[in-house]
C-alpha positions as CSV (number, residue, x, y, z in Angstrom):
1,X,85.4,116.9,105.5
2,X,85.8,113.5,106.9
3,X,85.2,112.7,110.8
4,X,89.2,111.5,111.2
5,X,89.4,113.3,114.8
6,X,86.5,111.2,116.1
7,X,88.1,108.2,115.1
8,X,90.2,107.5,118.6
9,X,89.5,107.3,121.7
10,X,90.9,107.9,125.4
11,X,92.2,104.9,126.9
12,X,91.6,103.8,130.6
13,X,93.7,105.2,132.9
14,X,95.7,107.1,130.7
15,X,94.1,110.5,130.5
16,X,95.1,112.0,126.5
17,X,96.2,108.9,125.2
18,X,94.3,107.7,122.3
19,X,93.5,104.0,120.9
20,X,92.6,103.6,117.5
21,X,88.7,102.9,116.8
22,X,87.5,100.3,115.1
23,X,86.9,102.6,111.6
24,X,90.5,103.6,111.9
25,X,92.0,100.4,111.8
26,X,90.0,99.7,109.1
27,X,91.1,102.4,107.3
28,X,94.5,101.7,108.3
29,X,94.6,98.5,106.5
30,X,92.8,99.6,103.3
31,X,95.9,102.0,103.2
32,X,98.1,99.7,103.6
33,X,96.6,97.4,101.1
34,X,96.4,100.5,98.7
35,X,100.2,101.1,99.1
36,X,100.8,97.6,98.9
37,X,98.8,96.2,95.5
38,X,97.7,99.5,93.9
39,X,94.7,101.2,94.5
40,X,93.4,100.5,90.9
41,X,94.5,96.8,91.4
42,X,92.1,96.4,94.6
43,X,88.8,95.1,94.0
44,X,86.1,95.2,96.4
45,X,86.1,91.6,97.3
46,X,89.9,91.8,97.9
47,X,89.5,95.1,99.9
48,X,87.1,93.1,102.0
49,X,89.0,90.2,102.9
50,X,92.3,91.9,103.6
51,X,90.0,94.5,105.9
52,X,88.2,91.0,108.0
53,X,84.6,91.9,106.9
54,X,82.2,91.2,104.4
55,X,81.6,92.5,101.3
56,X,78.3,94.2,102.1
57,X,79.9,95.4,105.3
58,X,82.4,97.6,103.4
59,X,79.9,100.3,101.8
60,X,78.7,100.4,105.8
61,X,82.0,102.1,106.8
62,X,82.4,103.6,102.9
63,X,80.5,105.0,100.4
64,X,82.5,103.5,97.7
65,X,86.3,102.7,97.4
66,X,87.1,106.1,95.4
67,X,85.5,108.1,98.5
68,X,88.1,106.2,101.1
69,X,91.0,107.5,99.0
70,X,89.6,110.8,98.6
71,X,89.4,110.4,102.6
72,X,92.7,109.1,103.2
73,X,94.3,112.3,101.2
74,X,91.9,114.7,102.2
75,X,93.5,113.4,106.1
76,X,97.0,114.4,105.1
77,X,96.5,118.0,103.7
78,X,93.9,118.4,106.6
79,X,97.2,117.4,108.7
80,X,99.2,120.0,106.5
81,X,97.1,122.7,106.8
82,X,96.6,122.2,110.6
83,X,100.6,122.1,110.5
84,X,100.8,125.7,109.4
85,X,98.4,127.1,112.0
86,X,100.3,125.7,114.7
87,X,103.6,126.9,113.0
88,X,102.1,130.5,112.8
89,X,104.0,131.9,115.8
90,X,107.6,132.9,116.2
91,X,110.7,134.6,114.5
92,X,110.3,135.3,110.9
93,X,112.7,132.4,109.5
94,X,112.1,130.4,112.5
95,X,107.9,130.1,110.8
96,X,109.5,129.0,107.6
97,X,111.6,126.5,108.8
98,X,109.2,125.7,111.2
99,X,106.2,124.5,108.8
100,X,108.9,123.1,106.2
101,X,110.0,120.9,109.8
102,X,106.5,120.3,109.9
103,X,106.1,118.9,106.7
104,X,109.4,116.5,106.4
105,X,108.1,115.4,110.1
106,X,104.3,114.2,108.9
107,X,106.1,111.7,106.8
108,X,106.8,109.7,110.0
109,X,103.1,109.4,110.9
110,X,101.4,109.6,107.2
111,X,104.2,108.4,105.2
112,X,101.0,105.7,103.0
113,X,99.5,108.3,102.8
114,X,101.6,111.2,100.8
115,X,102.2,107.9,98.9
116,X,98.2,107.9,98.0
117,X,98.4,111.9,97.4
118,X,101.1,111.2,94.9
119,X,100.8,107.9,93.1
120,X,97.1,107.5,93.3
121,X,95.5,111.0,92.9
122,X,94.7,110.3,89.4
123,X,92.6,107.5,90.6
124,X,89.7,110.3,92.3
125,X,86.5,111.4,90.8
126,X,87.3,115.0,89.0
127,X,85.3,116.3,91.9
128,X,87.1,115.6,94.7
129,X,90.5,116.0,92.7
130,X,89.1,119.6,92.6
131,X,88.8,120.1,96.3
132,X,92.2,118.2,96.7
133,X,93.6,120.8,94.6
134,X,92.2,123.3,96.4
135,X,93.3,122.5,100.2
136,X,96.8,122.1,98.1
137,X,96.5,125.4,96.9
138,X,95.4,126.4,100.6
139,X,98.9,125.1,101.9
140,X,101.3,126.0,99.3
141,X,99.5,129.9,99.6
142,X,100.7,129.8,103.3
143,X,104.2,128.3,102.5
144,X,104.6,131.3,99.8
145,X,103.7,133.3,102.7
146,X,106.3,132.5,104.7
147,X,108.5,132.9,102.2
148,X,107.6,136.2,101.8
149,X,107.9,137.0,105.3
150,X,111.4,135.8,105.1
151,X,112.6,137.9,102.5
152,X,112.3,136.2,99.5
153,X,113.0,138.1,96.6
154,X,111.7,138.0,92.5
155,X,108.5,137.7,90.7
156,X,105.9,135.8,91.9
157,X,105.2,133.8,89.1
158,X,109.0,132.6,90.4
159,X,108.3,132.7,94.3
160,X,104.8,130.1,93.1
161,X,107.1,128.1,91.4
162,X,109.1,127.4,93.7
163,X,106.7,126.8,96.4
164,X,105.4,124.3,94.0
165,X,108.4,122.6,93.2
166,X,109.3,122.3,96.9
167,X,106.3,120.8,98.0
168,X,106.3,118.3,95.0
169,X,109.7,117.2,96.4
170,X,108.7,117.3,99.9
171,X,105.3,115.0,99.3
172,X,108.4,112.8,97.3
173,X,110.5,112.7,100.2
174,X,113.4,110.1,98.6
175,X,113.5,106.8,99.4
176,X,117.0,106.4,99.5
177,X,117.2,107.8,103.1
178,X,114.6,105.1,104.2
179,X,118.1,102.1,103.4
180,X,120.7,105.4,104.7
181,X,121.1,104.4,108.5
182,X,120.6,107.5,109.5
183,X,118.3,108.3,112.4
184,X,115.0,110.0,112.6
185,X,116.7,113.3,113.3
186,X,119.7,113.0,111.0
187,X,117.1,112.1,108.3
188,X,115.5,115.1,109.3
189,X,118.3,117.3,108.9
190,X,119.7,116.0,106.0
191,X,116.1,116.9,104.0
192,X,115.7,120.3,106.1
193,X,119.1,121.6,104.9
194,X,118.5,120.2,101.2
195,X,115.1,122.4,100.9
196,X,116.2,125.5,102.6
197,X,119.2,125.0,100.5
198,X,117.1,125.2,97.7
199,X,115.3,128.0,98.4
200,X,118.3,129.7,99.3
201,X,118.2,131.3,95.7
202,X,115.2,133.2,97.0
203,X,115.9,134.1,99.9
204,X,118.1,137.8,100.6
205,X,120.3,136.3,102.9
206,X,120.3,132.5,102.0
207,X,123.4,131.9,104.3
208,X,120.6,132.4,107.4
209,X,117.9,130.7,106.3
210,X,120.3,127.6,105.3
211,X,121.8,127.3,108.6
212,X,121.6,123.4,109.8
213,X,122.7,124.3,113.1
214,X,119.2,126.5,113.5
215,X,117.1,123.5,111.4
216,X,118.0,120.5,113.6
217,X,116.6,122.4,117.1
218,X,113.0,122.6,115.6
219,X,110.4,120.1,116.4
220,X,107.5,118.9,114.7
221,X,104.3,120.7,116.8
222,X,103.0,117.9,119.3
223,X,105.8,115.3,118.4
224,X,108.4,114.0,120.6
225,X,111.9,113.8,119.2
226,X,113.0,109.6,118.2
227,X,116.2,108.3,117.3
């Protein structure tokens, strides 16, 4: 596991804010650079300039390029499956739609990075794409769970399936809705009722657990609502 909750801390005065540290902006930028050029296309040297340090400097702060994306993805499905322990309380439908909130709602914060779980997984060592594949497996277990507890109906080979596909789509969110106008919470809604939709096919009574009016009032856990 990597250390990314040690990374901030408290600012003066302001008692639970946090400040990024020095290794998280760093890490920042190499993300940013990643998303930017390619990871494949980033040499060391490159990586070192763009980050303000030396070349030597960079195998201080990382083992090797390779383990900082392994990091950086390892970050959002740590984020994922800390997601769907907070999400674990509530109304039957409302978990579901909860931890499917949860999800379209990370993009916000780790947008770079479901773009380096995506694009750039091929890019890891067959080691760590084995324990990425794992915490995947972790998440999209507890997603077919809620499913479950919401009725959901057929084989499972079907049910995996579809957990797969929907999680595939949700790490995908579409760009299209970055140049739509829309708000934070209209974007919100519009992918919210486009996945339950889709599961509605599943579901016993998809007319419920489609409702937009019910989708729109949740809130991402520890998040405060933007226009």
């Amino acid at each position: 596991m990597n250390t990314k909750r040690s990374l901030t801390s408290a600012c003066p005065g302001e008692p639970g804010e946090a400040v990024p540290s020095r290794l998280e902006q760093i890490r920042e930028k190499a993300l940013e650079l990643f998303a930017e050029r390619g990871f494949a296309e980033v040499g060391m040297r490159e990586l070192a300039l763009h980050l303000g340090i030396g070349a030597g400097s960079v195998y201080h702060h990382f083992a090797s390029k390779e383990q900082l994306l392994f990091e950086l993805i390892e970050e959002l499905y740590e984020d994922l499956l800390d997601a769907a322990l907070l999400t674990e309380t509530g109304v039957v439908h409302g978990r579901l739609q909860a931890l499917l909130w949860a999800h379209i709602g990370l993009h916000e914060r780790r947008g770079l990075h479901f773009l380096m779980a995506e694009r750039e997984y091929r890019c890891l060592s067959p080691q760590h794409q084995g324990q990425i594949q794992q915490m995947r497996q972790r998440y999209e277990e507890k997603l077919l769970a809620r499913l479950l507890e919401a009725g959901a109906s057929g084989s499972l080979a079907v049910l995996k399936a579809t957990v797969q596909g929907v999680v595939a789509w949700l790490n995908n969110l579409p760009a299209w809705l970055d140049q739509s106008g829309l708000s934070r919470a209209q974007r919100q809604e519009v992918i919210g009722a486009i996945v339950l939709g889709s599961l509605s096919g599943v579901l016993k009574q998809p007319a419920a657990a489609a409702d937009s009016t019910t989708v729109v009032t949740l809130r991402v856990p520890g998040a405060s609502p933007r226009g």
